[in-house]
C-alpha positions as CSV (number, residue, x, y, z in Angstrom):
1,X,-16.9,-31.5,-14.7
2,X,-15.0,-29.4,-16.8
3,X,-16.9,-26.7,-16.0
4,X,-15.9,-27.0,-12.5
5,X,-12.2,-26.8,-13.7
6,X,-12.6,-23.9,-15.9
7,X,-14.7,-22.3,-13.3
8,X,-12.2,-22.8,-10.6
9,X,-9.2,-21.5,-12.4
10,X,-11.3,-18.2,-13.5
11,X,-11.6,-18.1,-9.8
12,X,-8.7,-18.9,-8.8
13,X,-7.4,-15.9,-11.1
14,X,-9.8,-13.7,-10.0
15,X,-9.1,-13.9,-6.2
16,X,-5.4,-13.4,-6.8
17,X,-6.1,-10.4,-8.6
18,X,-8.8,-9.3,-5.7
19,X,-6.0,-9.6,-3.3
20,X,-3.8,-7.6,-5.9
21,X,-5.9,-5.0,-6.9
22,X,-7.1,-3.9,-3.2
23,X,-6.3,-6.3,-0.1
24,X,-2.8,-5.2,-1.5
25,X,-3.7,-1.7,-1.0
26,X,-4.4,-1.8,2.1
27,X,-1.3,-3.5,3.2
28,X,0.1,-0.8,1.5
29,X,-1.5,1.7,3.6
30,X,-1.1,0.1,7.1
31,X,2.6,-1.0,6.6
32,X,3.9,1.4,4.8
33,X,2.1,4.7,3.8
34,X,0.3,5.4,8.0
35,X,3.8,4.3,9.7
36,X,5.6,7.3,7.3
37,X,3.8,9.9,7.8
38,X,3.6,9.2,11.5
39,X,7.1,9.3,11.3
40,X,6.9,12.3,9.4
41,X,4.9,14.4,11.8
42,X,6.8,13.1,14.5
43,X,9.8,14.5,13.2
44,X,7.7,17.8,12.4
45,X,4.4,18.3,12.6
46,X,4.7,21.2,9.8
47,X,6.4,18.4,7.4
48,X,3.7,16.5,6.1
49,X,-0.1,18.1,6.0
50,X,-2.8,16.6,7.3
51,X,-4.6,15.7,4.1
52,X,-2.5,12.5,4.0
53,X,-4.0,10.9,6.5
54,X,-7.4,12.1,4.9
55,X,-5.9,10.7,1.6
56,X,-5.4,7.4,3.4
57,X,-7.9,7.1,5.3
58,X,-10.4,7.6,2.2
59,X,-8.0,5.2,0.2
60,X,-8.4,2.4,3.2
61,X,-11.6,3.0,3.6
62,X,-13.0,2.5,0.1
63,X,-10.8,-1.1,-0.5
64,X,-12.9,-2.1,2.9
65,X,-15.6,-1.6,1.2
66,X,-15.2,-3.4,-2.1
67,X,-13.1,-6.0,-0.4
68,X,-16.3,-6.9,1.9
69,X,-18.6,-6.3,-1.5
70,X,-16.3,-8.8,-3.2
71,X,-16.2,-11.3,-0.2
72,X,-20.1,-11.3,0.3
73,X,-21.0,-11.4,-3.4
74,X,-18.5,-14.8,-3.9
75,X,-20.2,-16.3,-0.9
76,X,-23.3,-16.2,-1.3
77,X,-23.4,-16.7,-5.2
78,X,-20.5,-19.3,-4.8
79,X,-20.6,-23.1,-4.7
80,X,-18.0,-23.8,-1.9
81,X,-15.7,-25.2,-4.1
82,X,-15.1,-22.1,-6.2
83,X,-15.1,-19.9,-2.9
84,X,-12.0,-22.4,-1.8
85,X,-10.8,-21.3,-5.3
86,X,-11.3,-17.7,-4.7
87,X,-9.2,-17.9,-1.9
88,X,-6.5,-19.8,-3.0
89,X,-5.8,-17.1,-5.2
90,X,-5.9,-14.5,-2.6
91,X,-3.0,-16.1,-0.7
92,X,-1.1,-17.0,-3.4
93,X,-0.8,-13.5,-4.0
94,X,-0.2,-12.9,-0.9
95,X,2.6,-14.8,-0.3
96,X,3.9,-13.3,-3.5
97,X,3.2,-9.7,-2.0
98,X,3.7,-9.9,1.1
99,X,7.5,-9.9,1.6
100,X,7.8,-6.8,-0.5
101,X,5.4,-4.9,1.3
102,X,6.8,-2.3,3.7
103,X,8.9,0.8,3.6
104,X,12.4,-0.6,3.9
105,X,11.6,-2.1,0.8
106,X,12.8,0.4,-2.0
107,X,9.9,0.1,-4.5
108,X,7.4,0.7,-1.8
109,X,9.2,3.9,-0.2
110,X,8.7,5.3,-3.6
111,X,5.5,4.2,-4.6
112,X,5.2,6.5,-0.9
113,X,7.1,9.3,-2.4
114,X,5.3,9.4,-5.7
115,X,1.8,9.4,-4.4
116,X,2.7,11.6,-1.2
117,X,4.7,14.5,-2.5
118,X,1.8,16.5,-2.9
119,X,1.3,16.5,0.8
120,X,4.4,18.2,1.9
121,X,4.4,22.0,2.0
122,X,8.8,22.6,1.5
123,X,9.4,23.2,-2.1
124,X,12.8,21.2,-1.8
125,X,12.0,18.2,-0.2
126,X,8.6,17.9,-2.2
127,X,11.4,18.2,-5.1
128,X,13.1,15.3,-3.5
129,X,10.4,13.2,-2.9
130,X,8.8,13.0,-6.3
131,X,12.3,12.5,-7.8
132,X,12.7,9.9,-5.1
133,X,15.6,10.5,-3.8
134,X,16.3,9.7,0.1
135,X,19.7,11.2,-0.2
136,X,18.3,14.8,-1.1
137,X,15.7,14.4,1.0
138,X,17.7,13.4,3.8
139,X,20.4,16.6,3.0
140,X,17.1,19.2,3.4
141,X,15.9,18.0,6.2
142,X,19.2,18.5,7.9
143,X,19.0,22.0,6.3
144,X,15.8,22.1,7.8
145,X,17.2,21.1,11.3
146,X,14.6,18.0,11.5
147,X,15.6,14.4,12.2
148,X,15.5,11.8,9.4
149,X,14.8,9.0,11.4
150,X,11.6,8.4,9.3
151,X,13.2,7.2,6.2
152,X,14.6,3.6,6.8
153,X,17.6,1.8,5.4
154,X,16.8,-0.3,2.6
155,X,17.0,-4.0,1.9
156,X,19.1,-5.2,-0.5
């Protein structure tokens, strides 16, 4: 029986950080990174290059993968009591993760910034986004004559 316990709670643990390590990332991606840099290219096609959405795409693409590898391996090598364990985890995180995920929350607009800077061809604003600061940003792109509409307000 205790066993079972100890069992469980690895479980338990390891679904949360399953959910952390890549269902995360692709909340990240579908709330936060794809609704930018449509934002982005709606604003100016020239703004953002394409290779973002490659960058993405790969990035969504590969947590599918291990997410379904990671789903089929604990249920079919799972007694259903540590699957129930698994999963238990995984929305734990998630309701821990959840509420922070999106752009109008600051962290993840610059998590954006950091990891999509390289994608933007105007020295200044590329500047701007890695230092990760809207206000600059949002000064060049009125430079530029482009609308800013894509970077949100931010929840306090």
């Amino acid at each position: 029986m205790q066993m079972k316990i100890l069992g469980g709670g690895a479980l338990l643990v390891v679904g949360w950080l399953w959910f952390y390590l890549f269902v995360r990332q692709l909340f990240f991606n579908f709330l936060t990174a794809y609704p930018l840099i449509k934002g982005m290219q709606a604003a100016n096609a020239d703004l953002i290059a394409i290779g973002a959405r490659r960058y993405t795409a790969v990035s969504t693409g590969s947590c599918i993968v291990v997410c379904v590898i990671v789903i089929t391996i604990v249920a079919l090598l799972c007694p259903w009591y540590f699957i129930i364990c698994f999963f238990a985890g995984a929305v734990v995180a998630m309701f821990m993760y959840l509420p922070i995920l999106g752009p109008k929350n600051r962290a993840m607009f610059d998590s954006f910034c950091s990891t999509y800077y390289r994608f933007v061809p105007d020295d200044v604003l590329r500047t701007a986004m890695y230092n990760k600061k809207p206000s600059q940003m949002k000064v060049r792109l009125h430079e530029m004559g482009i609308s800013d509409a894509f970077i949100p307000e931010f929840k306090k």
